[in-house]
Every structure is written in C-alpha cells, then in structure tokens.
C-alpha positions as CSV (number, residue, x, y, z in Angstrom):
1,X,1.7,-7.5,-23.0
2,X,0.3,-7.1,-19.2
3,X,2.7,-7.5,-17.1
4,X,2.5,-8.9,-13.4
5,X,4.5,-6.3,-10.7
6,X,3.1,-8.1,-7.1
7,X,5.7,-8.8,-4.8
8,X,5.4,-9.3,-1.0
9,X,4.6,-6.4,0.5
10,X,4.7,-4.9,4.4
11,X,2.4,-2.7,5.4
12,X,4.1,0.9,7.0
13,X,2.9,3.5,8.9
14,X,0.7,6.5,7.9
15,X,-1.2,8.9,9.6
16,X,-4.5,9.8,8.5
17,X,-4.7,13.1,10.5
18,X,-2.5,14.7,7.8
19,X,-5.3,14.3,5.3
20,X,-7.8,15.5,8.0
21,X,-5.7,18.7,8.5
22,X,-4.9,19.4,4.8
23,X,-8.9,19.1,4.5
24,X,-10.4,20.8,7.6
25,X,-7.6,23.8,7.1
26,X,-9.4,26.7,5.1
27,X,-12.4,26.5,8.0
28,X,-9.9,27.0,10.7
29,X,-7.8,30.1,9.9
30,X,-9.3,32.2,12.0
31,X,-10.0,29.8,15.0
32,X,-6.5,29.0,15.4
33,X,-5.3,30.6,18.1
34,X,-8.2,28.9,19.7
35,X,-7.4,25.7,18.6
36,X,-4.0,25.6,19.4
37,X,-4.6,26.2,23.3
38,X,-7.3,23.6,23.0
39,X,-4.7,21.2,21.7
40,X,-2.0,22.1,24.8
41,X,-4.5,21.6,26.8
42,X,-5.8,18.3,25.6
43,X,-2.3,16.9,25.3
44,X,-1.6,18.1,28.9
45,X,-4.3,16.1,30.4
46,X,-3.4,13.0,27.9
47,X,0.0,13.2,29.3
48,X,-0.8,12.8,32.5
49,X,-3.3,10.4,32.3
50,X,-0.1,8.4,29.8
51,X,1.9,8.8,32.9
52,X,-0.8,7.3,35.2
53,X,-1.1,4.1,33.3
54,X,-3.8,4.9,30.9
55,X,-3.0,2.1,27.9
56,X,-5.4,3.8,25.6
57,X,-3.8,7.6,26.1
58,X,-0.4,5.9,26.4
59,X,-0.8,4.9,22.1
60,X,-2.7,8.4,21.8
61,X,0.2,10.2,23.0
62,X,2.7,7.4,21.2
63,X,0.5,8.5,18.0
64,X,0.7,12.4,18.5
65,X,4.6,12.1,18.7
66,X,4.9,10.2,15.3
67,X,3.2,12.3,13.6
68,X,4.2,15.6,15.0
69,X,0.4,16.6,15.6
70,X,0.3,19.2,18.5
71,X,3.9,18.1,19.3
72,X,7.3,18.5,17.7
73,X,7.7,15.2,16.0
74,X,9.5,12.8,17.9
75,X,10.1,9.1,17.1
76,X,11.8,8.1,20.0
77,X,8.9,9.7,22.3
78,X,6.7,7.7,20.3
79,X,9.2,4.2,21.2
80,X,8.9,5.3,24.6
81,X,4.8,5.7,24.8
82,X,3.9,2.7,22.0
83,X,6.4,0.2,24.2
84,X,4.5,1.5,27.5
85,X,0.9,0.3,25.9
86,X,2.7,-2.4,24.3
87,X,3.7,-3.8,27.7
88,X,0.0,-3.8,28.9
89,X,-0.9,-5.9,26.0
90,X,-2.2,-3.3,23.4
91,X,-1.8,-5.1,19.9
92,X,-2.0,-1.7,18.0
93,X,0.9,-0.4,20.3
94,X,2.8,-4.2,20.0
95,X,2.2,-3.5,15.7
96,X,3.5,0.4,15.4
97,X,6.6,-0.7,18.0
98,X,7.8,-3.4,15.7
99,X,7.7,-0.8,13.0
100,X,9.8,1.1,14.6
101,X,12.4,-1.0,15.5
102,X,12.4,-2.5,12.1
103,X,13.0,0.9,10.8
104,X,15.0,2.2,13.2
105,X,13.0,5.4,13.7
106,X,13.5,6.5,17.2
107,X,15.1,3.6,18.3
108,X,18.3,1.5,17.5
109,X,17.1,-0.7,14.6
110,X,16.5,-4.4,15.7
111,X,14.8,-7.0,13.4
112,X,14.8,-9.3,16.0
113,X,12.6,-7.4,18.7
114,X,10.6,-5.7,15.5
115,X,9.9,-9.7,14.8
116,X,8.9,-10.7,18.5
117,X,6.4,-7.7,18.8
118,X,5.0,-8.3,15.3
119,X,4.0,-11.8,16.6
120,X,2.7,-10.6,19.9
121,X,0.7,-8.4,17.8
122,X,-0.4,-11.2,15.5
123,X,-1.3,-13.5,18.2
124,X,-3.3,-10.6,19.8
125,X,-5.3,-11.0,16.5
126,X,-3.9,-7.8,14.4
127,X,-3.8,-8.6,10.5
128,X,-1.5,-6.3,9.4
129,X,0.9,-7.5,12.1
130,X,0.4,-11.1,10.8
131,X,1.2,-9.8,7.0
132,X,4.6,-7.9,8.5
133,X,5.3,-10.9,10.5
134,X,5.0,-13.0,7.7
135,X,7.2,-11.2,5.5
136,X,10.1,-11.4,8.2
137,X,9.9,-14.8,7.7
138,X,10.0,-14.4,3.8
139,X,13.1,-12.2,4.3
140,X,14.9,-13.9,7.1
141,X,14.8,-10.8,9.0
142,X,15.0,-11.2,12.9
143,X,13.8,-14.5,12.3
144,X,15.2,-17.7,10.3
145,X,13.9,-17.5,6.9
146,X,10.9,-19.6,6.4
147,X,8.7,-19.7,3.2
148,X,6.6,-22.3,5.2
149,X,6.1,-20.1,8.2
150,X,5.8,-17.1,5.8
151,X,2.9,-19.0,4.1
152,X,0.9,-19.7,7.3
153,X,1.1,-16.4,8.4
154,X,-0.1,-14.5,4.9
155,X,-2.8,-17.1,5.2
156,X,-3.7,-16.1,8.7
157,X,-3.3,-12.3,8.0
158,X,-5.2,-13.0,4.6
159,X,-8.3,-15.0,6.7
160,X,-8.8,-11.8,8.8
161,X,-9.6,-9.7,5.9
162,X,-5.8,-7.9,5.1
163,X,-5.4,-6.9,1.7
164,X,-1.7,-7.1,1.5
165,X,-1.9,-10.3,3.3
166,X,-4.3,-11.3,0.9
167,X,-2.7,-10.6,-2.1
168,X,1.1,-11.8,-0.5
169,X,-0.8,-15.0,-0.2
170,X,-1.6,-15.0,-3.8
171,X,1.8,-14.4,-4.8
172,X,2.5,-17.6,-3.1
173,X,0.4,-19.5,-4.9
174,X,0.7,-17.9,-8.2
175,X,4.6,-18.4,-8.1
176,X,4.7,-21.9,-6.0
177,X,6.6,-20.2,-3.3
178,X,5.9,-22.2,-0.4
179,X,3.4,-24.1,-1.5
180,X,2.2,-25.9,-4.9
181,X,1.7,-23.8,-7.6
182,X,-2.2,-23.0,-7.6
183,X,-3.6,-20.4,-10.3
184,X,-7.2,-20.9,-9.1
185,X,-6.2,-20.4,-5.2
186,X,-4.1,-17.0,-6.6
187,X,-7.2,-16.0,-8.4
188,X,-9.3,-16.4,-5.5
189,X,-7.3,-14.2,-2.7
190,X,-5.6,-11.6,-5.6
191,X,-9.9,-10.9,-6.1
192,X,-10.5,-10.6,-2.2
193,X,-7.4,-7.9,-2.2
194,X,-8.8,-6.1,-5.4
195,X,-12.2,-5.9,-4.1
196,X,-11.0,-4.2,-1.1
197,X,-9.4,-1.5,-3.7
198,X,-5.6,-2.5,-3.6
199,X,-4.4,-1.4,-6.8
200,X,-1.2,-4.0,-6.8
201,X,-3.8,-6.9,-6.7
202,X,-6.2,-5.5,-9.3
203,X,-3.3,-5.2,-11.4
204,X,-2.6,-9.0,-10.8
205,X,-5.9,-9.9,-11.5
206,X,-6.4,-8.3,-14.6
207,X,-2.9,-10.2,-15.4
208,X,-4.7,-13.6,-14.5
209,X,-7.7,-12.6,-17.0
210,X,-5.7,-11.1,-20.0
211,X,-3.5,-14.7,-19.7
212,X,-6.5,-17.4,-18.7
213,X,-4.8,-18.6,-15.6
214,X,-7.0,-19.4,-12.9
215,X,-9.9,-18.1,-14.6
216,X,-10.6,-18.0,-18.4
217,X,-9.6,-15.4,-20.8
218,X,-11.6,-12.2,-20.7
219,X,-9.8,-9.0,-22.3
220,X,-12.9,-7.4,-20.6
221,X,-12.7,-8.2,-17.0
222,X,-8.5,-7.9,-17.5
223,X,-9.4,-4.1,-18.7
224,X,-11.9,-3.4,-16.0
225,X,-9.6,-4.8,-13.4
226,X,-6.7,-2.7,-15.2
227,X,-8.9,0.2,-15.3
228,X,-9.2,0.2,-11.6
229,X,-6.0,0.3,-10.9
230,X,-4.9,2.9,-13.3
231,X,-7.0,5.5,-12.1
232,X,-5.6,4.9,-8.3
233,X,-2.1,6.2,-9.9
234,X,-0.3,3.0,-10.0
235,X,2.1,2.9,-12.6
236,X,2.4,-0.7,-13.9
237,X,-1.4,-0.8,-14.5
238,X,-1.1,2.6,-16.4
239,X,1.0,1.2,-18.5
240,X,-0.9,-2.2,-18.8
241,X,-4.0,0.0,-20.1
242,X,-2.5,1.6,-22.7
243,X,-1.1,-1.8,-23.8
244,X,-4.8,-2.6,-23.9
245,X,-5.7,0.7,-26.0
246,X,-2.8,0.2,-28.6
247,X,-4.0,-3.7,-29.0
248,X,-8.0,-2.9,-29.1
249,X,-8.5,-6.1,-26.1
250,X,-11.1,-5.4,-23.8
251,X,-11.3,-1.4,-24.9
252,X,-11.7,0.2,-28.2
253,X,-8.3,0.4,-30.0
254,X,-7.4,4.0,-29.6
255,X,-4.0,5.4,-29.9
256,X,-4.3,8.5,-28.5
257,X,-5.7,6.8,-25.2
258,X,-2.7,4.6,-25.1
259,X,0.0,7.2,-25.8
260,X,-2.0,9.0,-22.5
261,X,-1.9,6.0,-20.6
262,X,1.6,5.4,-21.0
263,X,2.8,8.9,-20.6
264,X,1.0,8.8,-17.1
265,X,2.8,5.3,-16.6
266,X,6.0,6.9,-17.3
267,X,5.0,9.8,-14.2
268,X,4.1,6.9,-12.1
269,X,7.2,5.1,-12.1
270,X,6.9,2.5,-14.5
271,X,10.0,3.0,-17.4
272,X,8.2,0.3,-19.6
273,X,6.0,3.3,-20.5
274,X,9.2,5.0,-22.4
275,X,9.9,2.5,-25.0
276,X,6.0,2.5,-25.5
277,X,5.6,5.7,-26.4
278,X,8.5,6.0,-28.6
279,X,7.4,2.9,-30.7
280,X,3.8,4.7,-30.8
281,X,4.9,7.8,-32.1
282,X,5.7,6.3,-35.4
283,X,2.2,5.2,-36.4
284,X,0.6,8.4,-34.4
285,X,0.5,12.2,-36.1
286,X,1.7,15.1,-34.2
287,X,-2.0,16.3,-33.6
288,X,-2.9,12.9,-32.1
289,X,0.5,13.3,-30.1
290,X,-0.3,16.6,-29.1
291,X,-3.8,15.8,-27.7
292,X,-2.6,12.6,-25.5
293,X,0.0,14.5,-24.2
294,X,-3.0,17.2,-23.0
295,X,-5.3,14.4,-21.7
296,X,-2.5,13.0,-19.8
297,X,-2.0,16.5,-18.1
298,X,-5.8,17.3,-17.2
299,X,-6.2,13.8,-15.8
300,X,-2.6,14.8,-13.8
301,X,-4.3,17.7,-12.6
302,X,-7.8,16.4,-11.6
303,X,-6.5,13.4,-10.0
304,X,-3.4,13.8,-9.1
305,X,-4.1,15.8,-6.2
306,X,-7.1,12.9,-4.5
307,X,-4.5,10.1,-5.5
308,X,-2.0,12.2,-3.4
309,X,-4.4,12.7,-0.4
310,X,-5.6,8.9,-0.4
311,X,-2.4,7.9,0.2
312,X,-1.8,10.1,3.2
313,X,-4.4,8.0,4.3
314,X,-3.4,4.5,3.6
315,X,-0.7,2.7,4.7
316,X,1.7,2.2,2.3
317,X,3.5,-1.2,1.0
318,X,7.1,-2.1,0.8
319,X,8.1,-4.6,-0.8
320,X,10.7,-7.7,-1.5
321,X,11.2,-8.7,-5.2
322,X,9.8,-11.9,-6.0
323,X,9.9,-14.0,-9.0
324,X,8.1,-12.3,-11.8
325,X,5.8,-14.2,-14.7
C-alpha cells in the first residue's frame, strides 16, 4: 500500500550559483582568465563597499564566502558578513545566520541565538525563517518545546506561500499534533505545497487520495500526484508507483513498470523497494526482469543528471520523525 513519509521539515541552505556554473561552463573555457580578474575585481570593490556599511554588499560578500564563489570557502567569513547585515535589519542575512549557528558552520553551534535570529527573521516577514522557527519549537531546540507555538508559526510561514511550511502545517493536522485532527484542513495545505512542486507533499497527497481522507477515493488523482513525485527522484513515491503498477489502481497493471519503479525506489533511498522486488520476481520471467531492470537504467541516466542539478538549486529539507499513518 501507499505509504505516507512527511515529517517536519527545515529548510537549509543551497546555492544556486553552483547550477549556474555547472551550466554556463563549456561557454567560458576560453574567457577565463578574463573572467577570473573580473571576479577579483568585483569582489574588491564589494569588499570595500562591505566594509563601508553597505547592508546589501555586506550579505553579497556573506553569500560569496559560503559558497566558495570567487573566494576560498569560508563559513566563518560568511558568520562575520551575514551577522554585519543582520545587525542593520536584513531578514535574508537574520535567516542564513541562524542557519549557521544552528549548524555550527563557521561559528560555535548555538540553538538558542540560531532561534532568536530565526524569529527576527520571521518577524521581518521571511517564510522560510517562520517554517525553521517553527520547527525549533517542534524540537525544543533553543527554545522550550511548543507544539502550540510550532503550529502558529507553520501556519504563518504556510500563509506566506512556503512550501515546507505548508506541508509542516499539514502534518499537523493530518496527525492531530497540536491541534484537532483535521483530514480536510491536511488536504487543503498538503495541495498548496504539491502545487508549488514539493515532491514530499505530493507524495502525501496522493496518500490522502489512494485512502479517501480528506478527499474521496480516486486511484487516479493518488497516481497522478504519485507520478509527480516520482519523476522528481523521491524515493518513497517511487516506490508508491510501482505499488500502483503491481495493483492496476489508477495505472494500467504492469509488472515490468512496477519492478522499474521499485528498483529506482531502492536507488532513491527507500528499502521498502527491496522486499518488493523480491516478491515480484516470482510471478515475473527473466525477460520481463531483464527489461525493468534496463528501463530503470535509461530513466537513471536521462534524469538523473536534471534531478541532480534541481537540487543544487533548491534548498533542501531536514527533517524530525513524526508519527507515521
């Protein structure tokens, strides 16, 4: 059966201009002797205007130290440059800080200040800041642990349009964490986190539509959803499709689709996959075997590589176990 995996999740830091280089690279071979001094030269002048007080160059420079761009990478350059915009009231600077401390990158690791600049951050009107600031709460990091206090942030962080805070907030409601049990209020915000493309919450709402919880049972819409999420590279949702396949709900039953599925499952991190496929391989013949096993590969090989790259470009989730269904 479909299996829900959400849990409360934190957003983390990525850098985007790792994708950009990876992608601009083969055009700048032979310009980049050029480029280099360009980049010297630009970070000399954001330097200095850092130094001088400049909030936004301040982050910029902050930014170029976490992520090694022009710069050997430096985390505890990039403490000292975020908490120098963070003090003139930059939000993004306030957020990234608080991830640092929480982490201890570049700085002694401190829940309790990573807390405090979260909610400066959130106050300042940052989403992603409300989400992290919320999940403190749900851990009792830095912070006493409050499922009430968690619950009004996710909502906050969810009402500014925050996936992961949108989808956290679902898992409230879906589990009664917080707050009285309400499929039709998990439906509604696990939707607004899949429609923005989070593959966690797709996976959760095709859980909600394979099961009739909050909305009525529709194999169709709980393939679709699952669908989605599979072809992002998330594991549990691999594995849900091929449930799917092997069952003939919502997508024409098809072994060989379903021993693919779950062998890219298994790649994905999902172990479920594993017993799966050995149960499978008693009712499929060698050529059938042989043929998933080769579909799974090319699909490896086409998407692999963009699922890989996407990511460089989103900020990744952590997450805290919660109860499961």
């Amino acid at each position: 059966m479909l299996q829900r995996q959400s849990r409360a999740r934190r957003f983390s830091l990525k850098s985007a201009s790792a994708l950009v280089l990876i992608l601009i690279a083969p055009f700048v071979v032979f310009s980049q002797d050029i480029g280099n001094k360009q980049t010297a030269a630009a970070l000399i002048e954001l330097t200095q205007k850092a130094e001088q007080g400049d909030v936004t160059a301040q982050f910029a420079l902050g930014e170029h130290y976490r992520e090694g761009s022009g710069v050997a990478l430096d985390y505890a350059q990039a403490a000292k440059w975020y908490d120098a915009a963070a003090r003139q009231g930059s939000a993004t600077a306030q957020f990234h800080l608080a991830y640092l401390y929480e982490n201890g990158d570049g700085v002694v690791r401190d829940y309790v200040r990573a807390a405090e600049l979260y909610r400066l951050a959130a106050e300042h009107g940052d989403s992603t800041a409300a989400n992290n600031l919320a999940v403190m709460y749900d851990r009792g990091r830095g912070i006493p642990k409050s499922l009430r206090d968690a619950l009004a942030w996710y909502q906050i962080s969810a009402e500014r349009g925050d996936p992961t805070g949108q989808s956290n907030l679902a898992s409230m409601y879906f589990s009664g964490r917080g707050v009285r049990r309400n499929y039709e209020a998990a439906a509604k915000w696990f939707r607004a986190a899949a429609e923005q493309g989070l593959p966690a919450a797709q996976n959760d709402l095709a859980f909600l539509y394979y099961n009739g919880e909050g909305v009525p049972v529709d194999y169709g819409e709980s393939a679709r959803w699952t669908r989605l999420a599979a072809e992002q590279g998330y594991g549990p949702a691999q594995v849900g499709l091929g449930y799917l396949y092997e069952q003939g709900k919502g997508v024409p039953l098809d072994y060989v689709k379903a021993c693919m599925w779950y062998s890219l499952g298994v790649r994905g991190g999902d172990s479920r996959g594993t017993e799966k496929l050995k149960s499978l391989s008693h009712i499929m013949t060698p050529e059938q075997i042989t043929k998933a096993a080769m579909l799974a590969d090319g699909w490896s090989r086409q998407q692999g590589s963009a699922i890989l790259l996407a990511a460089k470009a989103r900020p990744n989730a952590k997450s805290l176990d919660a109860p499961g269904r």
